[in-house]
C-alpha positions in Angstrom: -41.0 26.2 -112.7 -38.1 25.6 -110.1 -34.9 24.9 -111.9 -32.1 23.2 -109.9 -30.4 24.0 -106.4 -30.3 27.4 -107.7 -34.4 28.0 -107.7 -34.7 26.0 -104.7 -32.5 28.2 -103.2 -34.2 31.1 -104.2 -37.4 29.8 -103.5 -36.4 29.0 -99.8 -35.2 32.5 -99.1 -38.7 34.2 -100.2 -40.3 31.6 -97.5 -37.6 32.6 -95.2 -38.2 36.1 -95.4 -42.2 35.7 -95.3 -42.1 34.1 -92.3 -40.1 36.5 -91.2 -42.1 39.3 -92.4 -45.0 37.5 -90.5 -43.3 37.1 -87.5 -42.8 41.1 -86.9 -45.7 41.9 -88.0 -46.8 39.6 -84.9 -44.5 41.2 -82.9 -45.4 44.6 -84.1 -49.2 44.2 -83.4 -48.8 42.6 -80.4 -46.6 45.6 -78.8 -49.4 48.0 -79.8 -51.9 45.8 -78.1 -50.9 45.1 -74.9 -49.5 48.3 -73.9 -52.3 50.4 -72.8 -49.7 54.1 -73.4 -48.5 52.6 -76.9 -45.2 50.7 -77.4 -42.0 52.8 -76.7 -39.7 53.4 -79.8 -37.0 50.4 -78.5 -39.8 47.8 -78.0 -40.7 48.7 -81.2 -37.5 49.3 -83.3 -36.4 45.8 -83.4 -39.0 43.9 -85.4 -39.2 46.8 -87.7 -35.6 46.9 -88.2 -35.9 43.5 -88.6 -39.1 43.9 -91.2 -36.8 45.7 -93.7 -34.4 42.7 -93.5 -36.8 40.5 -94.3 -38.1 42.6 -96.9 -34.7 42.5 -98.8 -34.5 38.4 -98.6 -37.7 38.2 -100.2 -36.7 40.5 -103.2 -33.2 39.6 -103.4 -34.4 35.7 -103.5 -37.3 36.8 -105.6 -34.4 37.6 -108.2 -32.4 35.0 -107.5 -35.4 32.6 -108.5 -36.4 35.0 -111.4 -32.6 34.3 -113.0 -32.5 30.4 -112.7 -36.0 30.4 -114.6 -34.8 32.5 -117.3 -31.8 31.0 -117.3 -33.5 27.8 -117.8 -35.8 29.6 -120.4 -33.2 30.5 -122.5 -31.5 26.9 -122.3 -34.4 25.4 -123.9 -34.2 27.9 -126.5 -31.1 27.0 -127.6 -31.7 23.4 -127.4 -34.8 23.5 -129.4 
């Protein structure tokens, strides 16, 4: 369940970063295919620099999104 600005938050970042995760791996796979000697390491560095960004958005909103829920969790708790 989303709770608040907080999850939405969250849950925006992790779709953020999965696009983005998407988007290199496009990127990557495309170097690789239309270069007949392979891709040289600065075609290439970018979008897997950029990868391991958007890696870290995903998890870091993946626990920002895991924290509102159980914050919310344990708000019902003490109301009930």
């Amino acid at each position: 369940m989303i709770t608040g600005i907080v999850g939405q938050a969250g849950w925006m970042g992790m779709q953020r970063g999965m696009d983005g995760l998407s988007q290199n791996a496009s990127e990557i796979a495309s170097l690789n295919v239309n270069s007949a000697g392979g891709a040289s390491v600065s075609d290439i560095s970018a979008p897997l620099v950029e990868q391991g960004e958007n890696l870290r958005q995903v998890e870091a909103s993946a626990k920002v999104l895991q924290s509102s829920t159980e914050a919310f969790d344990h708000l019902i708790d003490i109301l009930a």
